[in-house]
C-alpha positions in Angstrom: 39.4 5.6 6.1 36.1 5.8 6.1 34.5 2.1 5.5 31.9 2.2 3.0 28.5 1.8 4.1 26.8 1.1 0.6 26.4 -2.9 -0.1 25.7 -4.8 -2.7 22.3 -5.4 -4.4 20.3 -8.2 -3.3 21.0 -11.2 -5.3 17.1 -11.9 -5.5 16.4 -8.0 -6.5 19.0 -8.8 -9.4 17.9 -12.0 -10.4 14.5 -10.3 -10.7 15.3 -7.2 -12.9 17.3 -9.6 -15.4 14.2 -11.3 -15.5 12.1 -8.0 -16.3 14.9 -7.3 -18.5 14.4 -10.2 -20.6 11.2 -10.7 -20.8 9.5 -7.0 -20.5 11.8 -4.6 -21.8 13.5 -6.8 -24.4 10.7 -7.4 -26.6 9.2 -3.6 -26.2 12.2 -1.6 -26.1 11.1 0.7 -28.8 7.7 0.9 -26.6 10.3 2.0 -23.3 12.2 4.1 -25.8 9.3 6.4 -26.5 8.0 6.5 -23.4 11.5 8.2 -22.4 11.6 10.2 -25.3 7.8 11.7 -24.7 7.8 12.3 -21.0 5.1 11.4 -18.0 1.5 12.4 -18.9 0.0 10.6 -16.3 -4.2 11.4 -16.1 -3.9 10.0 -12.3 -2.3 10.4 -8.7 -2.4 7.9 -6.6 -1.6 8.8 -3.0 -1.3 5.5 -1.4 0.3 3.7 1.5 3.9 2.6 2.2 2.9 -0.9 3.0 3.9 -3.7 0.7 0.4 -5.4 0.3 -0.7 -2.9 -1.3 -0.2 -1.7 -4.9 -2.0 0.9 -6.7 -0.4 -0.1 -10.1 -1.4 -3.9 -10.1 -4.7 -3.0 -8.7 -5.3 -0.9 -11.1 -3.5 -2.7 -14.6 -1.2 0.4 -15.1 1.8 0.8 -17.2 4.4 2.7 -17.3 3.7 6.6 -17.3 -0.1 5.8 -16.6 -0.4 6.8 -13.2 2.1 9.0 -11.1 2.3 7.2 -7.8 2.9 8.8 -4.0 3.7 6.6 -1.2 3.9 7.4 2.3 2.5 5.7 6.1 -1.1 5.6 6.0 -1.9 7.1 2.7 -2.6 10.7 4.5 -2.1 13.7 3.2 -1.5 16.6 5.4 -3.0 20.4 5.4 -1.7 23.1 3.8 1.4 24.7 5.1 3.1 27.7 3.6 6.1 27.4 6.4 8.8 26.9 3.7 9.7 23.2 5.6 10.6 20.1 4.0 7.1 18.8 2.7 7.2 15.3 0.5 3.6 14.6 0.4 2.7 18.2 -0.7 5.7 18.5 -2.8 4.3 15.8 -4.6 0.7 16.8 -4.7 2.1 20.1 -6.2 3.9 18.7 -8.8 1.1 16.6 -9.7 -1.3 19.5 -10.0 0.7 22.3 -11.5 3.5 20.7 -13.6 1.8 17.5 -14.6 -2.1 18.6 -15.1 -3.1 15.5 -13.3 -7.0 15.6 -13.9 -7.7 13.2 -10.7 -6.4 12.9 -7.5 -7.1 9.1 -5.5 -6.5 8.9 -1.8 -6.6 4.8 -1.2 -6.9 3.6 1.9 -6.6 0.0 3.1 -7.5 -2.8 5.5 -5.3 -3.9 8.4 -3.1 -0.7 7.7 -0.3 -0.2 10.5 0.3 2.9 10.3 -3.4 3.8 11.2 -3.6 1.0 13.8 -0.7 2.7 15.7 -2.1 6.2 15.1 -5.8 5.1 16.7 -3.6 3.8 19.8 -1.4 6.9 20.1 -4.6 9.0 19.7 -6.6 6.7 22.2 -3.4 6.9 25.0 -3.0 3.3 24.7 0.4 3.2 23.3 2.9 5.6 24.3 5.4 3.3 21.9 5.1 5.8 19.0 5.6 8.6 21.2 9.0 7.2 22.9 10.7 5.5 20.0 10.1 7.8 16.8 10.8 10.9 15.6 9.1 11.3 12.3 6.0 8.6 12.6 4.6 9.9 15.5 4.3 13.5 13.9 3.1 12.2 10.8 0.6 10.6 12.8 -1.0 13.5 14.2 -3.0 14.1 11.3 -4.9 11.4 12.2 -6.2 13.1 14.6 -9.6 15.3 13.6 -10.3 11.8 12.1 -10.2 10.2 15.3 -12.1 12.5 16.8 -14.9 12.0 14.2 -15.4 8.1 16.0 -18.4 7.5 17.2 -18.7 5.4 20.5 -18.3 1.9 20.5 -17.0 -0.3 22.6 -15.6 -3.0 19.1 -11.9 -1.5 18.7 -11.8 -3.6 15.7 -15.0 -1.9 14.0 -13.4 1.2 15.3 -9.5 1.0 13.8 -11.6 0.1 10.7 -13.6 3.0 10.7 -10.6 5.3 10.9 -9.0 3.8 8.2 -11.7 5.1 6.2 -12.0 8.3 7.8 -8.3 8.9 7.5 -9.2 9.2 3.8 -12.1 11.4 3.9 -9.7 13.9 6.3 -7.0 13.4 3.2 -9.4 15.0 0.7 -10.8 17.4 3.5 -7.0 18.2 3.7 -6.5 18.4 -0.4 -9.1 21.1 -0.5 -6.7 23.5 2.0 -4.2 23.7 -1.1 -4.6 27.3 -3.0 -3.4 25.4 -6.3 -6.1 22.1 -5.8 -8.6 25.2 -5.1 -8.2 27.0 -8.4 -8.1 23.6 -10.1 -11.5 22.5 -9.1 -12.9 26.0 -9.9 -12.0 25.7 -12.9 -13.2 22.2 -13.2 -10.1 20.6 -14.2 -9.1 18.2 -11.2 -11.8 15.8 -9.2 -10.9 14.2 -5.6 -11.6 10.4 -5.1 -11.3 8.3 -2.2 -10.9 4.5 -2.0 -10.6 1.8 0.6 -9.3 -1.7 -0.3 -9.6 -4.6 1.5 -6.8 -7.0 1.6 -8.1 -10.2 2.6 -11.1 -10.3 0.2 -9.9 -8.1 -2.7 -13.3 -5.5 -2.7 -12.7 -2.0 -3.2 -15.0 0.9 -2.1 -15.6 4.5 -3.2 -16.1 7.5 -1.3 -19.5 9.5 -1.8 -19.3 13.1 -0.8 -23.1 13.4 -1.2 -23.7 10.7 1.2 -20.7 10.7 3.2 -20.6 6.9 3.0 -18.3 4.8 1.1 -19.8 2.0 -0.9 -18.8 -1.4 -2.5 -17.7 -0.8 -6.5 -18.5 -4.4 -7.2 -21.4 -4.7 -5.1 -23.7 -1.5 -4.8 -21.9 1.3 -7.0 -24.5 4.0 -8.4 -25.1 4.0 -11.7 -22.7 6.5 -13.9 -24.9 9.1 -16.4 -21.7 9.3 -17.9 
């Protein structure tokens, strides 16, 4: 017989829920109710990073159904590929975009990411680790790469890694703009792209500026809005 490989839940993870139980849903059921009964009409997507630091929903103050959230290693979003493959990142971007009339698109970066440290070492052929011991991450990876070859010189590798961690966002929404349905979309006005970099330790947040190609601090130095 075939001994069954499913455990139980975490104790903590179960403790925690009957927690949210009793104290969120409890008192706003009719609130959770609706929210089931309407659908998602999220105005966002989020395309953010697998790692647990960071969380686009609690930087953010969303609820439920505000923002329609995409994980993956280093926040990247590959180019378009009509190859008929198994494609999470784009299957989500599609649904996003033609099901769910998303009218903004965030790519959010972040300090002391992993995934991007191991991709500037892979790309730099100073860790074959990736290479030897994965299947999937080191593929994934390789988008990094026209980002990393957009580095300019210097001999910091600390200044550099953080540099790619912001150009790894700017390829993203170079990378957004290869899909046919994001195309038609901004035509016709009704999605924008952002980019955003978040910084752990010190809890600042830039914004990408097409115009200027620089990103710059929203709590610092953000332009002034017309709007």
């Amino acid at each position: 017989m075939r001994k069954d490989l499913t455990g139980d839940i975490p104790k903590y993870l179960q403790k925690r829920y009957l927690g949210w139980y009793a104290t969120e849903y409890a008192p706003n059921s009719a609130w959770y109710q609706h929210k089931a009964d309407v659908g998602q009409h999220p105005a966002t997507m989020i395309i953010s990073c697998c790692d647990s630091r960071v969380n686009a929903e609690q930087l953010f103050g969303g609820e439920a159904g505000e923002f329609f959230v995409h994980r993956n290693i280093a926040n990247l979003v590959p180019p378009f590929r009509a190859d008929g493959d198994h494609h999470g990142t784009s299957a989500a971007i599609e649904y996003a975009v033609s099901a769910l009339k998303v009218a903004h698109i965030v790519v959010l970066g972040h300090s002391a990411c992993g995934g991007i440290n191991g991709g500037y070492h892979m790309c730099n052929g100073t860790e074959k680790q990736l290479y030897e011991d994965t299947v999937y991450v080191k593929k994934w990876l390789e988008i990094l790469r026209p980002a990393f070859g957009n580095l300019e010189n210097d001999n910091d590798q600390e200044r550099r890694i953080k540099k790619l961690e912001k150009l790894s966002v700017v390829v993203s929404l170079e990378n957004l703009e290869t899909f046919p349905f994001i195309q038609n979309a901004l035509a016709e006005g009704k999605i924008s792209l952002h980019g955003l970099w978040h910084d752990i330790g010190s809890g600042q947040m830039e914004a990408y500026n097409a115009k200027s190609k620089e990103f710059y601090s929203l709590t610092a130095d953000a332009p002034q809005s017309n709007q």
